[in-house]
N, CA, C and O of each residue as an XYZ file, in Angstrom:
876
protein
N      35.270    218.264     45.395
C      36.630    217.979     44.924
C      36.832    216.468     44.840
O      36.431    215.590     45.603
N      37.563    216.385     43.709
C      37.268    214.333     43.581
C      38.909    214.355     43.528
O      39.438    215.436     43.789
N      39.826    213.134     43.179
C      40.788    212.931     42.890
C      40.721    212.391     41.606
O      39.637    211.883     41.322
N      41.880    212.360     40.479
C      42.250    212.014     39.204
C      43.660    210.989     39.310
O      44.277    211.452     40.269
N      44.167    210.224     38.951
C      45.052    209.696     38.728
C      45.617    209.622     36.790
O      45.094    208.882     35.957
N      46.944    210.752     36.479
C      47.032    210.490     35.059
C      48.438    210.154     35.300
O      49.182    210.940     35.886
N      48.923    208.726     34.759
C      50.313    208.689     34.293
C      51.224    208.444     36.253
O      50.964    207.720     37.214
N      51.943    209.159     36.061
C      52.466    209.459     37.725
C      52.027    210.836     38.267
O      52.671    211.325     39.195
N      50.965    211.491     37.742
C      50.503    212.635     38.470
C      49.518    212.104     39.533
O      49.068    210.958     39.552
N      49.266    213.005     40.342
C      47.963    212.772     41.356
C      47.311    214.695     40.905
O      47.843    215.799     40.787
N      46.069    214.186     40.805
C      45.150    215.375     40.009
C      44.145    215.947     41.219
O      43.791    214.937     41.826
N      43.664    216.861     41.702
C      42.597    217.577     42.632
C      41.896    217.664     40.854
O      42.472    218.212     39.914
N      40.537    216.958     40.790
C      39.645    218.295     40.271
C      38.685    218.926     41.146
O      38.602    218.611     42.333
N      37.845    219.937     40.526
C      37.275    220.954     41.336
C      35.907    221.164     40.158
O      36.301    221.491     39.038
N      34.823    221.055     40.262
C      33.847    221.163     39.460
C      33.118    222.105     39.586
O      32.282    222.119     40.490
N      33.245    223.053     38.775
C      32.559    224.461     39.211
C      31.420    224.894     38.058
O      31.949    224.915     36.946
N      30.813    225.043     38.044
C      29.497    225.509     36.778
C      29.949    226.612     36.717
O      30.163    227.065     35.592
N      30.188    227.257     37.647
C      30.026    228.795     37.209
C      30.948    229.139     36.368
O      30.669    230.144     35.713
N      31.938    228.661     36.159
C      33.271    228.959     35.388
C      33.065    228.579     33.875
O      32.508    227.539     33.525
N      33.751    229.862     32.704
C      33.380    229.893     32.026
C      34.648    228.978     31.173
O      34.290    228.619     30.051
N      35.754    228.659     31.487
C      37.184    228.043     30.939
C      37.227    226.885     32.280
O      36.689    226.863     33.387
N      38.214    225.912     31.503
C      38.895    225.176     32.187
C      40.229    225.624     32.791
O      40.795    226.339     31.964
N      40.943    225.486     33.890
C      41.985    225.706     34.492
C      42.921    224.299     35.471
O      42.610    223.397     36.249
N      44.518    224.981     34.658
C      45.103    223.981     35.450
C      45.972    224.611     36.161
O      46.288    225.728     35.751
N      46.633    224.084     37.457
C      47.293    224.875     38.124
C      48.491    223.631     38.900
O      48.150    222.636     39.539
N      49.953    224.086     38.589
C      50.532    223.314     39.562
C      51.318    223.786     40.914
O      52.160    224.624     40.590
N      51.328    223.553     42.208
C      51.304    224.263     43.050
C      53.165    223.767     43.154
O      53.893    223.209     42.334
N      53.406    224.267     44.503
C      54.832    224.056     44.806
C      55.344    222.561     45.311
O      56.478    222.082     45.313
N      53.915    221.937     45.794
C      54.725    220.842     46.191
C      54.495    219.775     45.077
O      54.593    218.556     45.214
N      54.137    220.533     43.839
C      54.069    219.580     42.675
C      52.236    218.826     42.800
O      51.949    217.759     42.259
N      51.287    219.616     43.563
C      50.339    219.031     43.415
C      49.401    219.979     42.682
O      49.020    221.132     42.879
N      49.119    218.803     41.518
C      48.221    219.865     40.109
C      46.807    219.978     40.505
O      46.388    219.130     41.293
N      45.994    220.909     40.074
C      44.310    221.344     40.423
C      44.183    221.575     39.154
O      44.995    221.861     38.275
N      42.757    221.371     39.174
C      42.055    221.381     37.704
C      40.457    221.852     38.118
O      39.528    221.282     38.689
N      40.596    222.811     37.689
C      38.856    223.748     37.748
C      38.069    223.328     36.729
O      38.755    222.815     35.844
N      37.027    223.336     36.516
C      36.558    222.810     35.133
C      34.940    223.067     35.172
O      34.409    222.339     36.010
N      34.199    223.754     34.611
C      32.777    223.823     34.428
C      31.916    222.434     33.894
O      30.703    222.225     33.927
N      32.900    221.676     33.451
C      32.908    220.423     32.363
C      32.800    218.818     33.671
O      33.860    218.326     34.057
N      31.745    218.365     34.055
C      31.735    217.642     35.006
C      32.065    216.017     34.109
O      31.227    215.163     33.820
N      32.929    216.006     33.946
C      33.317    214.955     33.217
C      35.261    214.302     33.465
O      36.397    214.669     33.165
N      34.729    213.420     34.029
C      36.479    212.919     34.247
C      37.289    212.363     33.176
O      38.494    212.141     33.294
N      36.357    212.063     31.753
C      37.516    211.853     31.076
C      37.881    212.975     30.154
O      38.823    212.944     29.363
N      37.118    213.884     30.314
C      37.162    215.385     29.597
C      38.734    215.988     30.547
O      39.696    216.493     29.969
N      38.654    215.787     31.969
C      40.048    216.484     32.146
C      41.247    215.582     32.040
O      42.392    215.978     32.257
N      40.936    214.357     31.698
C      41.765    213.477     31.491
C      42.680    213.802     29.702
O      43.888    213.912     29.491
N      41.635    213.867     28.815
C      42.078    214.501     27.555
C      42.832    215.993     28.031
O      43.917    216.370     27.587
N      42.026    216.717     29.002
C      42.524    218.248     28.958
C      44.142    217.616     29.744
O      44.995    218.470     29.502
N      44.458    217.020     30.159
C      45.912    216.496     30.965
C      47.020    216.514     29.863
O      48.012    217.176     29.559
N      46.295    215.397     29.419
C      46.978    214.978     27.908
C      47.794    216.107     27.021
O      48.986    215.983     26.739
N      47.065    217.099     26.668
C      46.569    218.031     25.817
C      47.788    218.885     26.936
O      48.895    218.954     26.402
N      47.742    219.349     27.984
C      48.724    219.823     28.895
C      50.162    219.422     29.397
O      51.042    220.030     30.007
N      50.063    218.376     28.980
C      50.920    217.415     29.904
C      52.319    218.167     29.919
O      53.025    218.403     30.899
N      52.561    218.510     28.471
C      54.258    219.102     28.573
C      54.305    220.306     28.717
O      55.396    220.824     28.479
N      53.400    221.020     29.063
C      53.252    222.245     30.199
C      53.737    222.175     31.405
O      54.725    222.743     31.870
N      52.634    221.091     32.140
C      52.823    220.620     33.417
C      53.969    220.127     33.785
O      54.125    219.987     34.998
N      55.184    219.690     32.788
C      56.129    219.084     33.128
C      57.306    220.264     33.177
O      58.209    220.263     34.014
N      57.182    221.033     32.383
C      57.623    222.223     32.252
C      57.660    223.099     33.858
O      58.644    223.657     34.344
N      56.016    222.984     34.564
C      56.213    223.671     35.953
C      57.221    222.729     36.762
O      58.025    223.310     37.491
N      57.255    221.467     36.712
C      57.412    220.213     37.397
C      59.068    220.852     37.220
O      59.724    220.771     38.258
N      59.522    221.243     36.459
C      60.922    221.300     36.280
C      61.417    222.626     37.037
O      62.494    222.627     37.633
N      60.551    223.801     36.986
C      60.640    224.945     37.374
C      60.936    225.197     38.732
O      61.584    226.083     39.288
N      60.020    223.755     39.325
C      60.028    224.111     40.835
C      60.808    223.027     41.297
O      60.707    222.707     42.481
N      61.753    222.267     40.363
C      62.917    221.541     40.744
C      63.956    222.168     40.869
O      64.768    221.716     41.676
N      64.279    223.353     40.161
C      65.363    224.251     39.599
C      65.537    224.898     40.921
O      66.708    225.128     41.222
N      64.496    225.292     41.897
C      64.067    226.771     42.567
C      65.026    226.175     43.713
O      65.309    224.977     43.706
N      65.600    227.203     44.869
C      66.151    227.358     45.747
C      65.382    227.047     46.776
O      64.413    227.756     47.049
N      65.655    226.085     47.410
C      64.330    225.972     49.159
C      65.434    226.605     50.046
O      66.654    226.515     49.914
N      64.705    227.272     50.987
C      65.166    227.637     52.366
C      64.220    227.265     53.515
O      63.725    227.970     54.395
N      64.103    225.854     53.233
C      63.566    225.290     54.816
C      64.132    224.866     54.992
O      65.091    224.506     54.310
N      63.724    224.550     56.567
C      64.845    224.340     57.638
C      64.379    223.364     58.827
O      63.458    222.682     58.379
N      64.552    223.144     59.691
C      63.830    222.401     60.632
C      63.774    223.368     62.107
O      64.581    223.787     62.936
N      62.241    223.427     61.849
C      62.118    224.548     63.302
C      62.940    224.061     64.545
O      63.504    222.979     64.701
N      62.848    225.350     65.555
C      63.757    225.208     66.414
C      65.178    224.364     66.790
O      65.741    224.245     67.879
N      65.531    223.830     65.462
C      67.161    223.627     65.317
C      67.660    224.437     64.301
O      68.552    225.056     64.881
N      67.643    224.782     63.256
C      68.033    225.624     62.081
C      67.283    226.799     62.204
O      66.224    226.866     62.829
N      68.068    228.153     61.343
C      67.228    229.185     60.559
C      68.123    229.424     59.119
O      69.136    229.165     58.470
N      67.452    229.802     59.167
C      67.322    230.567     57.556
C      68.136    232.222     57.504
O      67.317    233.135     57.407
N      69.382    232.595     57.550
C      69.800    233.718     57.985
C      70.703    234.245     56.852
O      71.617    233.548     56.411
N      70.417    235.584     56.347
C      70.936    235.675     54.772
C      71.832    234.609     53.809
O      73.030    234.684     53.538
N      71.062    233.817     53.477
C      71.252    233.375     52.344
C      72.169    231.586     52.850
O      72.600    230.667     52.154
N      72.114    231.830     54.453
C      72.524    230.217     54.406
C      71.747    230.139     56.336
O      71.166    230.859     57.148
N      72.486    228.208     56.126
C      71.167    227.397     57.118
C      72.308    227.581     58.488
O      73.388    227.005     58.612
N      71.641    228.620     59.477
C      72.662    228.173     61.205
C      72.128    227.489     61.809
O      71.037    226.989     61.535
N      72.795    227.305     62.798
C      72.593    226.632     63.661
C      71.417    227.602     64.722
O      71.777    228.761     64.929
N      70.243    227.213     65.288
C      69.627    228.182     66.184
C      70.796    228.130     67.503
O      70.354    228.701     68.500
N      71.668    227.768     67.614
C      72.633    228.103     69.185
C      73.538    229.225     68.644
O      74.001    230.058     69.423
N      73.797    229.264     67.330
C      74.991    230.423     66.648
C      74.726    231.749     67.442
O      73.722    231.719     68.155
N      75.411    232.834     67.438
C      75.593    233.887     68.297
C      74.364    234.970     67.359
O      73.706    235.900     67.825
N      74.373    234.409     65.839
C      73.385    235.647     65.520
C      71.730    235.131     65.528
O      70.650    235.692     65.341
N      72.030    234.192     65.747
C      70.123    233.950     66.103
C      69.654    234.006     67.600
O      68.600    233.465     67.934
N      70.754    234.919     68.830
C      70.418    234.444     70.344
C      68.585    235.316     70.240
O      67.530    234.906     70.725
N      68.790    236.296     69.607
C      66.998    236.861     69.596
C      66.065    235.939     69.410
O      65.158    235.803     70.231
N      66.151    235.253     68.413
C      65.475    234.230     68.256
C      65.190    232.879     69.347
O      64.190    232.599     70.008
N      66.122    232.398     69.256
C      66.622    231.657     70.637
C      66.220    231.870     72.049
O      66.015    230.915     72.798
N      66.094    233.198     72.454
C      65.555    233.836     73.807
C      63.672    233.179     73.427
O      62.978    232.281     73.903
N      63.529    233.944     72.635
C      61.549    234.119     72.301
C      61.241    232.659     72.151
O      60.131    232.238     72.475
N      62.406    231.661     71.552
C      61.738    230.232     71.263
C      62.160    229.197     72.897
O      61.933    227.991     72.987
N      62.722    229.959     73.897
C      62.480    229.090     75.118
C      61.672    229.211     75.685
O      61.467    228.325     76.515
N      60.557    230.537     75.602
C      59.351    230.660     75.989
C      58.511    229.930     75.814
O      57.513    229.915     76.534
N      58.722    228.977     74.623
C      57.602    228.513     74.097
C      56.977    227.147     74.286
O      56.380    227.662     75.230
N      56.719    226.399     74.287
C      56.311    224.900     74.326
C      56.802    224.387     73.014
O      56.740    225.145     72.046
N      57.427    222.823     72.834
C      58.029    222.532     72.051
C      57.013    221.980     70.732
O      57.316    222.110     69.546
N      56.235    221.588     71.048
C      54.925    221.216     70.801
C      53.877    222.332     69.661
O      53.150    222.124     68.690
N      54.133    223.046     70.119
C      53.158    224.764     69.957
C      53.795    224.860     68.432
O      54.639    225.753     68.358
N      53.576    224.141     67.209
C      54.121    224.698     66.026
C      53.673    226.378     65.506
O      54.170    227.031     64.588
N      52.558    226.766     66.466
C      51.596    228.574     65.644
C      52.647    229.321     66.460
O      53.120    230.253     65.810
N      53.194    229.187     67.777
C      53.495    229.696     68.313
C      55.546    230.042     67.770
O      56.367    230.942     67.598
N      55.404    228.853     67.739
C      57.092    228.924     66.945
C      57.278    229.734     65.710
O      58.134    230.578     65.445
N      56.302    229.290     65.034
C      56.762    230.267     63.602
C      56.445    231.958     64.114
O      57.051    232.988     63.820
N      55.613    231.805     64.720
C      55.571    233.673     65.224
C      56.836    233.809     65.639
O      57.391    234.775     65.116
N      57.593    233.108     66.498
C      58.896    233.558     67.042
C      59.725    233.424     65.846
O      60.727    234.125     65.984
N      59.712    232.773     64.665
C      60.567    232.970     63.553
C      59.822    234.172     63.282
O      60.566    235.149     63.193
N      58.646    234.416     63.128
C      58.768    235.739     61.737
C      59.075    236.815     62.787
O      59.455    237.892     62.329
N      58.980    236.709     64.036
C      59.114    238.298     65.077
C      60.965    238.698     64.789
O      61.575    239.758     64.642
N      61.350    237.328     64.811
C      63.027    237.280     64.350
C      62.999    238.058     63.541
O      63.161    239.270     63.685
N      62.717    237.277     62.243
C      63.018    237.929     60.608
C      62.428    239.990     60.705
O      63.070    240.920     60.217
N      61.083    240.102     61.478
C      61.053    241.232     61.481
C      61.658    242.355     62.200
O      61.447    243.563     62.092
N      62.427    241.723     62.929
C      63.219    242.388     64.589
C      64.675    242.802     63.347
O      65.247    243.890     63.398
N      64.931    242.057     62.654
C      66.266    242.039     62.121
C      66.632    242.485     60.456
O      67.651    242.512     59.765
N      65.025    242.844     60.244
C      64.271    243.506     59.185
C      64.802    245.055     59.141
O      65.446    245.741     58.347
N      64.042    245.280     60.718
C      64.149    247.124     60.607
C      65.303    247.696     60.850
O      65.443    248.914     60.750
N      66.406    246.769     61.250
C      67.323    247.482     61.507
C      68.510    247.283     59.622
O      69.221    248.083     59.014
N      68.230    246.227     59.442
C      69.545    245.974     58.561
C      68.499    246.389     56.920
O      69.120    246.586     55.876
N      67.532    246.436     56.932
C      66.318    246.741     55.535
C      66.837    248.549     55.442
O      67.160    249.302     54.522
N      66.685    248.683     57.000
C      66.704    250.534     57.264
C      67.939    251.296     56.478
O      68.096    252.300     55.782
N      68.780    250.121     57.057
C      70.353    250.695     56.582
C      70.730    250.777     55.080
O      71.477    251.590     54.534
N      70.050    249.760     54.548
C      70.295    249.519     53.520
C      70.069    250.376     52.507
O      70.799    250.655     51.556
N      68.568    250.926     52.900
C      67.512    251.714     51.954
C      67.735    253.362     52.180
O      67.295    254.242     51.441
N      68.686    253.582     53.629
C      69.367    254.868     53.414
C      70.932    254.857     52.827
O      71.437    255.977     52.738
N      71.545    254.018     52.524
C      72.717    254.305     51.952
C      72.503    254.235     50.607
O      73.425    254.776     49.996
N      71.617    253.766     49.873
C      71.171    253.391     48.272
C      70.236    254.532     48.004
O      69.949    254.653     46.813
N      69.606    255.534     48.953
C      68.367    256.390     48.497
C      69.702    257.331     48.685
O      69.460    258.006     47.684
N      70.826    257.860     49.145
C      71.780    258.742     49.253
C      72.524    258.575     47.761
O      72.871    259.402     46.919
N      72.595    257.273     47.823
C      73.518    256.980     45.965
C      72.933    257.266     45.159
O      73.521    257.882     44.270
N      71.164    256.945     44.956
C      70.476    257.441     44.236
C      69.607    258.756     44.139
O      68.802    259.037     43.251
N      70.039    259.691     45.543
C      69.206    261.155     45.241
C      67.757    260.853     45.391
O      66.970    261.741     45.065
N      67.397    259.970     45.740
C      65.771    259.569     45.707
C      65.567    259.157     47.599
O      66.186    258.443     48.388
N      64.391    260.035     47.682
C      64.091    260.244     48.978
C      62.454    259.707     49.151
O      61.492    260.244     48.601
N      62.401    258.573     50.009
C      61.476    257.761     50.476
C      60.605    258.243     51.704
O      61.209    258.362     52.770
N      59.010    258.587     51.672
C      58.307    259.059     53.088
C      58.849    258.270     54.090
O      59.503    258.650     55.062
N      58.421    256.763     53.677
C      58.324    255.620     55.105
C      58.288    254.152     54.033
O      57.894    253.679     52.967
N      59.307    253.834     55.746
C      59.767    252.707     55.602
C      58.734    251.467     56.319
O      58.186    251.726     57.390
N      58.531    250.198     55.688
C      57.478    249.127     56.387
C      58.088    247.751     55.889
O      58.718    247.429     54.882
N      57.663    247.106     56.955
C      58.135    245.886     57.221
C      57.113    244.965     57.312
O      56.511    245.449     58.270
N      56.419    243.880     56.966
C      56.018    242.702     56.994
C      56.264    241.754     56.050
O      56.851    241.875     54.975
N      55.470    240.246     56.838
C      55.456    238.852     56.124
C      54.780    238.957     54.782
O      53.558    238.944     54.931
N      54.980    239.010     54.105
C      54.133    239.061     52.327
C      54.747    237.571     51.736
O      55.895    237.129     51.712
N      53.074    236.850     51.143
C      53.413    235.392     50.208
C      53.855    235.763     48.773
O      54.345    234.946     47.994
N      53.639    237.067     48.494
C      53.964    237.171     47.130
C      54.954    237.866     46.440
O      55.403    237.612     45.322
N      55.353    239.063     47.454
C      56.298    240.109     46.880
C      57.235    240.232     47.857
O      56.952    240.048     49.040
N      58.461    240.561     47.433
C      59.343    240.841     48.044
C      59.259    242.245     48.276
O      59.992    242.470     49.239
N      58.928    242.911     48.025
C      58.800    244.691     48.173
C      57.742    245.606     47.581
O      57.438    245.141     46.482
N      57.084    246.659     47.830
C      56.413    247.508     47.223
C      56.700    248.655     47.674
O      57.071    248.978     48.802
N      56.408    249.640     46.204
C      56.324    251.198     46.400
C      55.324    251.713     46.287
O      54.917    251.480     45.149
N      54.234    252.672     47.148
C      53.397    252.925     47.028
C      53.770    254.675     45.975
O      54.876    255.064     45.602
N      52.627    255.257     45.798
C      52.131    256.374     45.237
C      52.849    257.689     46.123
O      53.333    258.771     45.790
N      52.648    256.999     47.390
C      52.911    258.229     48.577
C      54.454    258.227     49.603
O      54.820    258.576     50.725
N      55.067    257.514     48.220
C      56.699    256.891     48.872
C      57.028    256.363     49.902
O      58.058    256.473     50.567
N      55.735    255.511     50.101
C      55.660    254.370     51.132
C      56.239    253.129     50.726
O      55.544    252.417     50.002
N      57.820    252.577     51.180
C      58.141    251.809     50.500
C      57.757    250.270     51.700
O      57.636    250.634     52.869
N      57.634    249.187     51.539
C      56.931    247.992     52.469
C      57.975    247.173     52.281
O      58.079    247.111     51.056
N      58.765    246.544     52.737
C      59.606    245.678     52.450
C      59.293    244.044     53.247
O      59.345    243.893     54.468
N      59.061    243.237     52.530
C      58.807    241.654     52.874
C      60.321    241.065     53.919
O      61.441    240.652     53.620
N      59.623    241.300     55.163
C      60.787    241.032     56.318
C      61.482    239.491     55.967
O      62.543    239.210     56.524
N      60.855    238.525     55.041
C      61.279    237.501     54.821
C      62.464    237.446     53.799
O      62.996    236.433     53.344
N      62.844    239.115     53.464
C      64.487    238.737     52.811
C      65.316    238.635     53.771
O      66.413    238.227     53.391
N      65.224    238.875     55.046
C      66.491    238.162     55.927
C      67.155    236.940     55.640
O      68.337    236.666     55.843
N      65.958    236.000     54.976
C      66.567    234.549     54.792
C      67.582    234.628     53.780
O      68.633    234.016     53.969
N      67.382    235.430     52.522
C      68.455    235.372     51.122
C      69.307    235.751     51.897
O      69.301    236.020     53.098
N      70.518    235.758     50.631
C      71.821    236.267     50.147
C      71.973    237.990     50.373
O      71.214    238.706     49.719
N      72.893    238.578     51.242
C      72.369    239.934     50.795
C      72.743    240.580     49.694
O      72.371    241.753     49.710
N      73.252    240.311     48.878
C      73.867    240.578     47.509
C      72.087    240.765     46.889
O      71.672    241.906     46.688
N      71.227    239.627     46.655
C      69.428    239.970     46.708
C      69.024    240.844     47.186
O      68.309    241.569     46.495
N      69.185    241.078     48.085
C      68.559    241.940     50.079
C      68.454    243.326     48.897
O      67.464    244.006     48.628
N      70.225    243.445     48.204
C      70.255    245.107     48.239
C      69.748    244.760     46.586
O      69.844    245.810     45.951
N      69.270    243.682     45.747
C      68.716    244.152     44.625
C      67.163    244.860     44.952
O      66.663    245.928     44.597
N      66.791    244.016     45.584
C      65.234    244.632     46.381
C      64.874    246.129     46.858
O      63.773    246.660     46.714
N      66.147    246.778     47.525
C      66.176    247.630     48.138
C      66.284    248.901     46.709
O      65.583    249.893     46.511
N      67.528    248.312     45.856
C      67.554    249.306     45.002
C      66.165    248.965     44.188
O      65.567    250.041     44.179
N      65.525    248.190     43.641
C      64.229    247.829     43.334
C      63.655    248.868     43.328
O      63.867    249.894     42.681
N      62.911    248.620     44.056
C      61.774    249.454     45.183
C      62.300    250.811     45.244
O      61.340    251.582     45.238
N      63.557    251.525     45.307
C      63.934    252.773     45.597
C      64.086    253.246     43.727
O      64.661    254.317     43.535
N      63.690    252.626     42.707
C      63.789    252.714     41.698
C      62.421    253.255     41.119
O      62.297    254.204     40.345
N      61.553    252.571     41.574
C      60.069    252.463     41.771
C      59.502    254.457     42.219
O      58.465    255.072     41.973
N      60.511    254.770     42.777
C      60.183    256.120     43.292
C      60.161    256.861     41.819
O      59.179    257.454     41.372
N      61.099    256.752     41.323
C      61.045    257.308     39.932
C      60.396    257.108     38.582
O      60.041    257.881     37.692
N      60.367    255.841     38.738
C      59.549    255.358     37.859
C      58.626    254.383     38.336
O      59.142    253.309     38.646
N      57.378    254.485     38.475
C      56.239    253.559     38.710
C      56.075    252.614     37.865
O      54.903    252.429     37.537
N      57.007    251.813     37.302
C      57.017    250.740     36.268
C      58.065    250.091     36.068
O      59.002    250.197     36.860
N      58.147    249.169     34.820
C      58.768    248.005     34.870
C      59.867    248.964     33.381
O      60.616    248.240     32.724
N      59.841    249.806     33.192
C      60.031    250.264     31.560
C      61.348    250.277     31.360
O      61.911    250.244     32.454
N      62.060    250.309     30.520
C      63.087    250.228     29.718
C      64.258    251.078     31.230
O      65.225    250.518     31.748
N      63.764    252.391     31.560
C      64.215    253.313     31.829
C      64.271    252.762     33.544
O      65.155    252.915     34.387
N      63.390    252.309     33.596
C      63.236    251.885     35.499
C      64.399    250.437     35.492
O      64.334    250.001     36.641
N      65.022    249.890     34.983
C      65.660    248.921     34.495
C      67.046    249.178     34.420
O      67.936    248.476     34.900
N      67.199    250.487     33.632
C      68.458    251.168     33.578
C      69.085    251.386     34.810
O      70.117    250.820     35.170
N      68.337    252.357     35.566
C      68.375    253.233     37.054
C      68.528    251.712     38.069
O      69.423    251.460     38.875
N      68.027    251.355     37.913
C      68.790    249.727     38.708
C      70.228    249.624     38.436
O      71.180    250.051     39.089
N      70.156    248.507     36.562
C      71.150    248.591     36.915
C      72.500    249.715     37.399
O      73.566    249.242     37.794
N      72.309    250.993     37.316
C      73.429    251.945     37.311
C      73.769    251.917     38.285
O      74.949    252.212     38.472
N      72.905    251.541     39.448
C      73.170    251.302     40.553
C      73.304    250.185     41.830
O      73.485    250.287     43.043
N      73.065    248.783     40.637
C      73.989    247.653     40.858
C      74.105    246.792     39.991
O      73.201    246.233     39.369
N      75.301    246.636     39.903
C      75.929    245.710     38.506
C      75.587    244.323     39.478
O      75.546    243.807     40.595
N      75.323    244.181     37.574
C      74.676    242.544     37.265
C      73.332    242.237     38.244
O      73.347    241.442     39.184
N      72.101    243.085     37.795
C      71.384    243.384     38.318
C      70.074    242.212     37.826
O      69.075    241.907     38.477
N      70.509    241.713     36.438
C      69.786    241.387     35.518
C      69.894    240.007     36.027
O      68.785    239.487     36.148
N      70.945    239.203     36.383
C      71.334    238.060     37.298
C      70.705    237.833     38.437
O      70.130    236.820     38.836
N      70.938    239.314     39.136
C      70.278    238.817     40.719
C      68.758    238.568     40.741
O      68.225    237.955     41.666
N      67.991    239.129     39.554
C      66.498    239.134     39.134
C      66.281    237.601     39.101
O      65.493    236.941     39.778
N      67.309    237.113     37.997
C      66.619    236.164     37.753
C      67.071    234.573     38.803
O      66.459    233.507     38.739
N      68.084    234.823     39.548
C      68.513    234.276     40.944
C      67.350    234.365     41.906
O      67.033    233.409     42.614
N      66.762    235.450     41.920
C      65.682    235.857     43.046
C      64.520    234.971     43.034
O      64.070    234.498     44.078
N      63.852    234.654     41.494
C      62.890    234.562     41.184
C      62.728    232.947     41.140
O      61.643    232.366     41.133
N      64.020    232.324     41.111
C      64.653    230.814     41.662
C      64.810    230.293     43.219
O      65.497    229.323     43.542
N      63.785    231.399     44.434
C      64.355    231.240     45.565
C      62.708    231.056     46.093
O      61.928    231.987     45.899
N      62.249    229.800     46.765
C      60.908    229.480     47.589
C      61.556    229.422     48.727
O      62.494    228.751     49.157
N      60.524    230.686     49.346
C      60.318    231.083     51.258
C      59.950    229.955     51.732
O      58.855    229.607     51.292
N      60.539    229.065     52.632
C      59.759    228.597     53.950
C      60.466    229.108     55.142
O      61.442    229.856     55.093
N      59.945    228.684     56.146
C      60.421    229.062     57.726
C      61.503    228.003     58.014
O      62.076    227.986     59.103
């Protein structure tokens, strides 16, 4: 891996033979990678060029987006705004993080995600039986974990998984997810018809999608 300098970017390339295309990628904290079979630095320097108002395009995307970080053990992240960790609804949290050493950053974020998942099964649970009652659609099992990519899945066997990290949103989100995923029972897809059955069963559904998709997880 070498470094690139184009313009005001800072560039990772990555020189790979085996690869049959060039690739660019810009990550969240705005730092771009460039794969390339092509061992040549002014070859990704043209390929930059040739990209550039792409790249500026992500550069804008992930200016737009919603952060929910916070500063460990003083703040959390608790539907959809920043408390205080002394507030009355984070004392769970609060108990597990005096155990800890102040120092111990692996150890702290476990006590955030044990939070987010402690507060997962009870308020995810509620949610996904009052919306599977509105909608007549009946779910095997309910699951809870940390996921980097999805906010929810429905399996085949009406195993629905829910990403314990929507505690942090808005719950006005919380219950687009919930009806989501409980939509998913009926239709295994994205189709015209799985879209409908959402919205019928929450207005301005089409909003909270694209609100959602404007929101980067941190702890």
């Amino acid at each position: 891996m070498s470094k690139i300098e184009y313009k005001e970017f800072n560039i990772e390339y990555v020189y790979n033979k085996k690869l049959k295309n060039s690739y660019i990628s810009v990550e969240a904290d705005k730092k771009i990678r460039v794969k390339s079979p092509i061992k040549s630095h002014q070859y990704v320097l043209e390929l930059l060029k040739e990209r550039e108002e792409w790249i500026r395009k992500q550069f804008h995307k992930i200016e737009q987006q919603i952060s929910l970080k916070v500063n460990l053990e003083d703040e959390v992240a608790f539907f959809g705004e920043i408390y205080s960790i002394d507030s009355a609804e984070t004392k769970y949290l609060r108990d597990k993080l005096e155990k800890v050493k102040l120092d111990d950053e692996k150890k702290t974020l476990k006590c955030y995600d044990d939070f987010y998942k402690y507060v997962a099964k009870e308020y995810l649970k509620s949610r996904a039986e009052y919306f599977s009652k509105e909608m007549n659609l009946e779910y095997s099992e309910l699951k809870y974990r940390k996921m980097k990519s999805r906010w929810g899945s429905c399996s085949s066997k009406k195993v629905i998984t829910f990403n314990s990290e929507l505690i942090k949103i808005d719950k006005r989100l919380i219950d687009y997810v919930v009806v989501h995923e409980l939509a998913h029972l009926r239709h295994m897809n994205h189709s015209k018809e799985f879209h409908n059955l959402v919205d019928l069963h929450l207005e301005g559904s089409s909003q909270l999608r694209k609100k959602l998709k404007n929101i980067r997880l941190f702890v």
